[in-house]
C-alpha positions as semicolon CSV with decimal commas, in nm:
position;residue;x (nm);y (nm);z (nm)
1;X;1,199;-3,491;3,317
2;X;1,114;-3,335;3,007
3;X;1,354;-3,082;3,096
4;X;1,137;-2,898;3,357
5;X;1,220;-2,943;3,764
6;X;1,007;-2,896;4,023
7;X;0,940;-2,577;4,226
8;X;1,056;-2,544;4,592
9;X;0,788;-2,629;4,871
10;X;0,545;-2,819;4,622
11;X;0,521;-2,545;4,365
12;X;0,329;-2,578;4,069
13;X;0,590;-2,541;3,777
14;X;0,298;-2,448;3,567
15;X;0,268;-2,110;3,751
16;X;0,608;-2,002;3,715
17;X;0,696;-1,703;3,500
18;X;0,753;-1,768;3,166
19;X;1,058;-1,615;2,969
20;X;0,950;-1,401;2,720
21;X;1,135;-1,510;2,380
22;X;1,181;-1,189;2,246
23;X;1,088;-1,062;1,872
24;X;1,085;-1,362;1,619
25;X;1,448;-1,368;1,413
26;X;1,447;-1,397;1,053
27;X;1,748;-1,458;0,830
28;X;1,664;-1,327;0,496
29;X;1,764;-1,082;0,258
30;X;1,779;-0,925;-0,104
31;X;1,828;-1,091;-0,412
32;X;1,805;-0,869;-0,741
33;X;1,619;-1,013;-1,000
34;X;1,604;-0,741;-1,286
35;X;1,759;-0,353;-1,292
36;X;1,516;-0,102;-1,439
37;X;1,447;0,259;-1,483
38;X;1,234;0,424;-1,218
39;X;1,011;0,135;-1,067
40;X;0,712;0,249;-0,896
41;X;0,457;-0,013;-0,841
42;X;0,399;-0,392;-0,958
43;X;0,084;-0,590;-1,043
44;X;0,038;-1,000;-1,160
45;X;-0,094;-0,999;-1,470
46;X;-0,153;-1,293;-1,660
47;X;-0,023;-1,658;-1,671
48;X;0,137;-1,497;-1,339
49;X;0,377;-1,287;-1,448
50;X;0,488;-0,960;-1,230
51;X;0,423;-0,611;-1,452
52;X;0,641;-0,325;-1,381
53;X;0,550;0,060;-1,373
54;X;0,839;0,326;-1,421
55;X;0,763;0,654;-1,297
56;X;0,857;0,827;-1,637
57;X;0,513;0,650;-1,815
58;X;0,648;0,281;-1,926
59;X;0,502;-0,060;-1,800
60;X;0,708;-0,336;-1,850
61;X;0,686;-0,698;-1,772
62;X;0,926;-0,956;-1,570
63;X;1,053;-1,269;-1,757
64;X;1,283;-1,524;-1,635
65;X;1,495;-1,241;-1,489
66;X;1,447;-0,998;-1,794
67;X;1,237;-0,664;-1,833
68;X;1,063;-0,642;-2,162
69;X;1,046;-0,378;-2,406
70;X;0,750;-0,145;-2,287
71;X;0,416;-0,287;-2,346
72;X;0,252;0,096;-2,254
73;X;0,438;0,404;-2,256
74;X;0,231;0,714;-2,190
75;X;0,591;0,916;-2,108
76;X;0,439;1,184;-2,307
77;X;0,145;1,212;-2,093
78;X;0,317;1,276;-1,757
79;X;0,604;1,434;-1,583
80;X;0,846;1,311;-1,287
81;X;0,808;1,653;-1,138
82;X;0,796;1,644;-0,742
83;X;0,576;1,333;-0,644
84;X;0,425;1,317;-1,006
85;X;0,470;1,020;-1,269
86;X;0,325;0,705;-1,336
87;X;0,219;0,575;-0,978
88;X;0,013;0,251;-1,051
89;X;-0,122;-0,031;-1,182
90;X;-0,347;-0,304;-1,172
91;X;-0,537;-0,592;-1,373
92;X;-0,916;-0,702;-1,271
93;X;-0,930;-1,023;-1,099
94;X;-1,027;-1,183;-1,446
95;X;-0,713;-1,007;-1,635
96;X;-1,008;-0,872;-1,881
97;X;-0,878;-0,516;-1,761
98;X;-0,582;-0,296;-1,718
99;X;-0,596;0,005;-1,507
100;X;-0,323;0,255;-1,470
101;X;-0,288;0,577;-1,236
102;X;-0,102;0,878;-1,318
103;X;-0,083;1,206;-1,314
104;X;-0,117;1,407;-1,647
105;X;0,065;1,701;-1,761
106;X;-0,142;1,925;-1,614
107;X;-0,017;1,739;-1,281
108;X;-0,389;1,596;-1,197
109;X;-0,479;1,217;-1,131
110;X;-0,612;0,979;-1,391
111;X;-0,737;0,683;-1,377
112;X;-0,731;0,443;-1,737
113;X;-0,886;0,100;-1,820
114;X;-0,760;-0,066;-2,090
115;X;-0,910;-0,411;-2,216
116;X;-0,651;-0,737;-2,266
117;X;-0,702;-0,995;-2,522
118;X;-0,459;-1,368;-2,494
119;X;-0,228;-1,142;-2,209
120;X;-0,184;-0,808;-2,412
121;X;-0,341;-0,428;-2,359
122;X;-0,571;-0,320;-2,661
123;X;-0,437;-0,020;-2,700
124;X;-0,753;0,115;-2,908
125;X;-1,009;0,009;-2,612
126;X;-0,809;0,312;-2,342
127;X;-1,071;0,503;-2,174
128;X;-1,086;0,705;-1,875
129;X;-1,243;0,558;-1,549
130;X;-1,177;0,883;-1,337
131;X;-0,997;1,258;-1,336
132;X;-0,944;1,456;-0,960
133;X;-0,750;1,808;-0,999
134;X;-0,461;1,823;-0,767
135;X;-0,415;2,213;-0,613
136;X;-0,070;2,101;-0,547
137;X;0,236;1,864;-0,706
138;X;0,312;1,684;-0,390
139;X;0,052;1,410;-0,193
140;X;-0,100;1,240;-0,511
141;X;-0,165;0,894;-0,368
142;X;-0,184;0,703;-0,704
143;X;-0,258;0,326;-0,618
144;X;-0,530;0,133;-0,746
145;X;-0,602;-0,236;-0,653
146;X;-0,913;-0,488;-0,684
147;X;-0,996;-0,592;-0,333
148;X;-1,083;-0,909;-0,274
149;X;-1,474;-0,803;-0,296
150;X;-1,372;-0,759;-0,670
151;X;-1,386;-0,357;-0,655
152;X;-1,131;-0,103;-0,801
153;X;-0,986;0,099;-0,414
154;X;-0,814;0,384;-0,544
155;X;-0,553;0,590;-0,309
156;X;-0,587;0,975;-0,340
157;X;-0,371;1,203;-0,108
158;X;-0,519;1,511;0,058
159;X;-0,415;1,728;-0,216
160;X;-0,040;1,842;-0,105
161;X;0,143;2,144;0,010
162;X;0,205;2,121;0,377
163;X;-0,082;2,047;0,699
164;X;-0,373;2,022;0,406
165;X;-0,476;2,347;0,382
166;X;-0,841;2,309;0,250
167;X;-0,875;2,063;0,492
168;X;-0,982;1,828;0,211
169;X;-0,928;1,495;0,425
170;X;-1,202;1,579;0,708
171;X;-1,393;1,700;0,393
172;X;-1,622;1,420;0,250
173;X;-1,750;1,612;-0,017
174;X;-1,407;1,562;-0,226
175;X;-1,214;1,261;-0,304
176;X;-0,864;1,403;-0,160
177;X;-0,737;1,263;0,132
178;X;-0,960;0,956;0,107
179;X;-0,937;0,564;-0,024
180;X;-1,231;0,546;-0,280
181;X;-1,416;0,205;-0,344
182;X;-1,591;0,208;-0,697
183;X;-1,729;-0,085;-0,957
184;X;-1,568;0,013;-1,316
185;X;-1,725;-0,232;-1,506
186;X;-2,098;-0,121;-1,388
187;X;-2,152;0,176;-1,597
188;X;-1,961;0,492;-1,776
189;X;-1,719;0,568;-1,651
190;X;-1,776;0,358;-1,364
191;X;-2,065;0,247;-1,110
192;X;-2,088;0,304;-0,705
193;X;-2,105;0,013;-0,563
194;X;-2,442;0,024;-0,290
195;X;-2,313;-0,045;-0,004
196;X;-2,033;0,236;0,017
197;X;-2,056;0,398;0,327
198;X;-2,174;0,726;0,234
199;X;-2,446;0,616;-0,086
200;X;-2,700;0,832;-0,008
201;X;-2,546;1,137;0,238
202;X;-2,621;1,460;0,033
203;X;-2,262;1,580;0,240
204;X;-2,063;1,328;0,094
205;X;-1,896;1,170;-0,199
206;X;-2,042;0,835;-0,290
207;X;-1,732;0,693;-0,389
208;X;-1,540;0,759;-0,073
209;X;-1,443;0,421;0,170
210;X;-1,238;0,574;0,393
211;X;-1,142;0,911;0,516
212;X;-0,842;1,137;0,717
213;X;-0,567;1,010;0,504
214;X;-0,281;1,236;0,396
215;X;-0,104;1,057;0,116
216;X;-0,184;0,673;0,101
217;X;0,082;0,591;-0,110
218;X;0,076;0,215;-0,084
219;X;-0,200;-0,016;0,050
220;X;-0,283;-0,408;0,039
221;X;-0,533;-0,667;0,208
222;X;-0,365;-0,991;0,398
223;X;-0,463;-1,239;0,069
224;X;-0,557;-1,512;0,380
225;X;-0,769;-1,319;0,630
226;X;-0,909;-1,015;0,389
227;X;-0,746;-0,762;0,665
228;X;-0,693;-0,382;0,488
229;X;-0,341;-0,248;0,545
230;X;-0,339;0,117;0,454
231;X;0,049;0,296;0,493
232;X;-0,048;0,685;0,534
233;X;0,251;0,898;0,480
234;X;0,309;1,132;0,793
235;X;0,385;1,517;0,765
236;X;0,676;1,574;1,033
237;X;0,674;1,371;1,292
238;X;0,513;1,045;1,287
239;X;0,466;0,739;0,971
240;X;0,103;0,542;1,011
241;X;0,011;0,210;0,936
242;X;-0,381;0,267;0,954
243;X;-0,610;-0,111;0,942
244;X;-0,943;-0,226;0,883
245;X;-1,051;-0,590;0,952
246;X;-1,221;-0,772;0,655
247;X;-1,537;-0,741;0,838
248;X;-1,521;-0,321;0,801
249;X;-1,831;-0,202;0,622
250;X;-1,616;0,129;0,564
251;X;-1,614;0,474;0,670
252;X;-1,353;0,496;0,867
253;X;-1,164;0,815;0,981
254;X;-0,798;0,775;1,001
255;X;-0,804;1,123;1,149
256;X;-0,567;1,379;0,942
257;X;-0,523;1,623;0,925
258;X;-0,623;1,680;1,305
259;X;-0,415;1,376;1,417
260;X;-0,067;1,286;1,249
261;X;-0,077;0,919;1,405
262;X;-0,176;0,967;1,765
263;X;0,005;1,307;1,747
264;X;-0,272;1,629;1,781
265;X;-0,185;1,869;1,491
266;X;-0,515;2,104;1,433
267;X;-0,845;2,135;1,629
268;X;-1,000;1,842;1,841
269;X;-0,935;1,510;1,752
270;X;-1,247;1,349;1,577
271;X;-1,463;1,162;1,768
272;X;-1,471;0,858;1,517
273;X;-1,100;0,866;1,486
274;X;-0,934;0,514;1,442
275;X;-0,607;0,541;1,563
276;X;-0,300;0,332;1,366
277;X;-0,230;0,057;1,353
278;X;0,099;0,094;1,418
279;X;0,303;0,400;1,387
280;X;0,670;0,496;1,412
281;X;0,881;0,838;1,435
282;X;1,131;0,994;1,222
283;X;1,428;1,011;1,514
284;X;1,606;0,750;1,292
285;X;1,548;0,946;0,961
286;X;1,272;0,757;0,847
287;X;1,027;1,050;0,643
288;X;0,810;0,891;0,426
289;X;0,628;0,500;0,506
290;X;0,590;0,275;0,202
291;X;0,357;-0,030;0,249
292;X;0,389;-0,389;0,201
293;X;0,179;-0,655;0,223
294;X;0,139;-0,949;0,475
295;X;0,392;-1,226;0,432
296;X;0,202;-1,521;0,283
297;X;0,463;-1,663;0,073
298;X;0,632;-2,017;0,210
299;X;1,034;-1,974;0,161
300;X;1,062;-1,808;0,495
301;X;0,824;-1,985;0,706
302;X;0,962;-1,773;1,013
303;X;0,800;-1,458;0,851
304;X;0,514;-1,592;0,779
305;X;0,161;-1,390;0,871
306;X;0,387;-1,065;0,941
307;X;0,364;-0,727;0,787
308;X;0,644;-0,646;0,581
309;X;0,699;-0,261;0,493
310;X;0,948;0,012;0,490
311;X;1,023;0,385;0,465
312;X;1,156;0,553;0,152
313;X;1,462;0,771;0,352
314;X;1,558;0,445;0,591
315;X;1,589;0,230;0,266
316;X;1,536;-0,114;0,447
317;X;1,281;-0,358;0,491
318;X;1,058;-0,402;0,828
319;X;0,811;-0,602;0,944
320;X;0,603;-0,604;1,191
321;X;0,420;-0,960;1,394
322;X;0,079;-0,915;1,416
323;X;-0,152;-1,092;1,661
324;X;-0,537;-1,162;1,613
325;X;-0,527;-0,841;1,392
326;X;-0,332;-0,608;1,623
327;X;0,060;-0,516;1,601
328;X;0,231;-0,754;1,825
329;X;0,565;-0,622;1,831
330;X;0,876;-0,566;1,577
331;X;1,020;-0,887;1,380
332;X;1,444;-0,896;1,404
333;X;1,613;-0,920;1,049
334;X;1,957;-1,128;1,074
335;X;2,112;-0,809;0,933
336;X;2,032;-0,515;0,749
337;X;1,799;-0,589;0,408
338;X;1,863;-0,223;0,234
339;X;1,780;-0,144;-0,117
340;X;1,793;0,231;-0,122
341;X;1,480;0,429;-0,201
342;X;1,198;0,192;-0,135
343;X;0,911;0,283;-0,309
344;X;0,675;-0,013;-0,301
345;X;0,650;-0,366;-0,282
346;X;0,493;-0,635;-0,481
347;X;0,345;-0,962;-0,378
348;X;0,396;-1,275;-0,601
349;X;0,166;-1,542;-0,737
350;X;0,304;-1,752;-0,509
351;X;0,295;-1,497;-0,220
352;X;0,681;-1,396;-0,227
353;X;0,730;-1,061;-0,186
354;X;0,964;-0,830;-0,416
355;X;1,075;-0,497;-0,351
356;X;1,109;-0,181;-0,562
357;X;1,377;0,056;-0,548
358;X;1,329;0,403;-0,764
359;X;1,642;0,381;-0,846
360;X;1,584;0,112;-1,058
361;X;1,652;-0,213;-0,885
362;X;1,386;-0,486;-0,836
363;X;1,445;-0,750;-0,603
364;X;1,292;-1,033;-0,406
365;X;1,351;-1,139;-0,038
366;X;1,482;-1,429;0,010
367;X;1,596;-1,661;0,309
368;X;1,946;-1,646;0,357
């Protein structure tokens, strides 16, 4: 009955070993919704539309399929040299704000507010929030996003060249190589928020939230549990996914540059070192992770909860299940979802997921 017979000699069915079903199959795929220049990163801004940064210095904004004229172009302000450009943006959680990241002609990192009034940036109200010289052109980090405390995180890679050779990310007395946590609207330029992990160490940057990253070129929080996602971009050998459950109070060392992943590279690995997440090798020429978000939307129910990423070389969407806040093996794609130079991701109003090609497409993932 019911489809199940009983064991031989009395057995209770109950304890028989249970087939294991294998990674959860999803049929989805691409759909491309608007072409542009040099896409970078994505915010919501207001009445829910998705805004669009190009890497040369424009923001535009996504309309029924259609990419408007720019509504900010600072091309004269940066370069597309190496890992340079326009890298982020993002609006405060009451649209009162927009914030971009980029990296000026000198090649080092700034961070811009800009007020909105009725959905449009007030040019006249630009001011800077924060400046950090960059030694080299590569490992800029550039993303800024509220969390869901309401505070600006700000990615900042570990300062380039190759192996960080000032050893900035083990070095808490600089912002490289770190995720930094600060309130913008509290003072000029901005205000620490007091309960950042290091307020009140004479060794260390109050700013910092996190530490041991080498470029943390994309990162997002799971919009239902609060969960931090951080995708740390490896040197040779090994891509990280590095986490921290929305109960962290900060401080964590993701443990470059003497650990690439759970790979030794230089001295002892720190004691306080939190090991990925998940983490994955470059034998399939994968170089360089780019991070998603958890998939909240609800047009492919069978993804739903998993982390959805991908690597810039490999060109195709992942994702990952994830169990009680750990990695719980890979999810299976119906066939291969490739767009070509994935650069980041953006998550919806409504939770859908698009993707961002720097070669200009933008697209959304779709069931199939």
């Amino acid at each position: 009955m019911n489809g199940v017979e009983c064991g031989e000699d009395g057995d209770d069915p109950s304890e028989s070993p249970t087939e294991d079903p294998g990674p959860t199959q999803v049929d989805a795929g691409l759909t491309q919704v608007a072409s542009g220049s040099s896409p970078t990163a994505g915010a919501v801004g207001p009445d829910g539309a998705i805004w669009i940064a190009n890497r040369e210095g424009t923001v535009q904004v996504l309309d029924d399929g259609e990419l408007s004229d720019p509504v900010l172009d600072i091309s004269d302000e940066t370069t597309t040299e190496s890992e340079r450009g326009l890298l982020g943006i993002a609006f405060d959680p009451a649209f009162e704000h927009f914030y971009i990241s980029f990296t000026d002609l000198n090649g080092d990192t700034a961070v811009e507010e800009f007020g909105m009034l009725d959905g449009q940036i007030q040019l006249d109200t630009r001011r800077t929030v924060l400046t950090q010289e960059q030694p080299f052109s590569n490992h800029n980090g550039g993303q800024v996003a509220f969390g869901p405390d309401g505070m600006l995180y700000i990615g900042l890679g570990d300062g380039g060249d190759a192996f960080d050779p000032s050893d900035n990310a083990q070095n808490l007395d600089t912002l490289l190589g770190k995720l930094l946590r600060i309130d913008p609207s509290g003072a000029e330029p901005y205000a620490i928020p007091p309960d950042n992990p290091f307020v009140g160490d004479p060794g260390a940057r109050d700013e910092i939230w996190a530490y041991g990253l080498r470029n943390p070129w994309r990162f997002s929080w799971d919009a239902e549990t609060g969960d931090l996602y951080i995708a740390d971009v490896g040197q040779n050998d090994r891509e990280e996914i590095n986490f921290a459950p929305a109960s962290s109070t900060g401080g964590e060392n993701y443990g470059w540059a003497r650990m690439e992943g759970t790979l030794p590279v230089s001295g002892e690995e720190p004691a306080n070192h939190v090991p990925p997440w998940y983490e994955f090798d470059h034998s399939d020429g994968a170089c360089s992770v780019t991070g998603g978000f958890v998939y909240r939307g609800s047009a492919i129910p069978e993804l739903q909860g998993a982390y959805v990423f991908s690597d810039y070389c490999l060109g195709v969407v992942l994702a990952r299940e994830i169990e009680n806040g750990s990695d719980a093996g890979e999810v299976e794609f119906s066939g291969r979802i490739g767009a070509g130079s994935i650069a980041s991701f953006v998550e919806g109003p409504d939770g859908e997921l698009y993707v961002l090609s720097l070669g200009g497409s933008i697209l959304r993932l779709d069931p199939q």
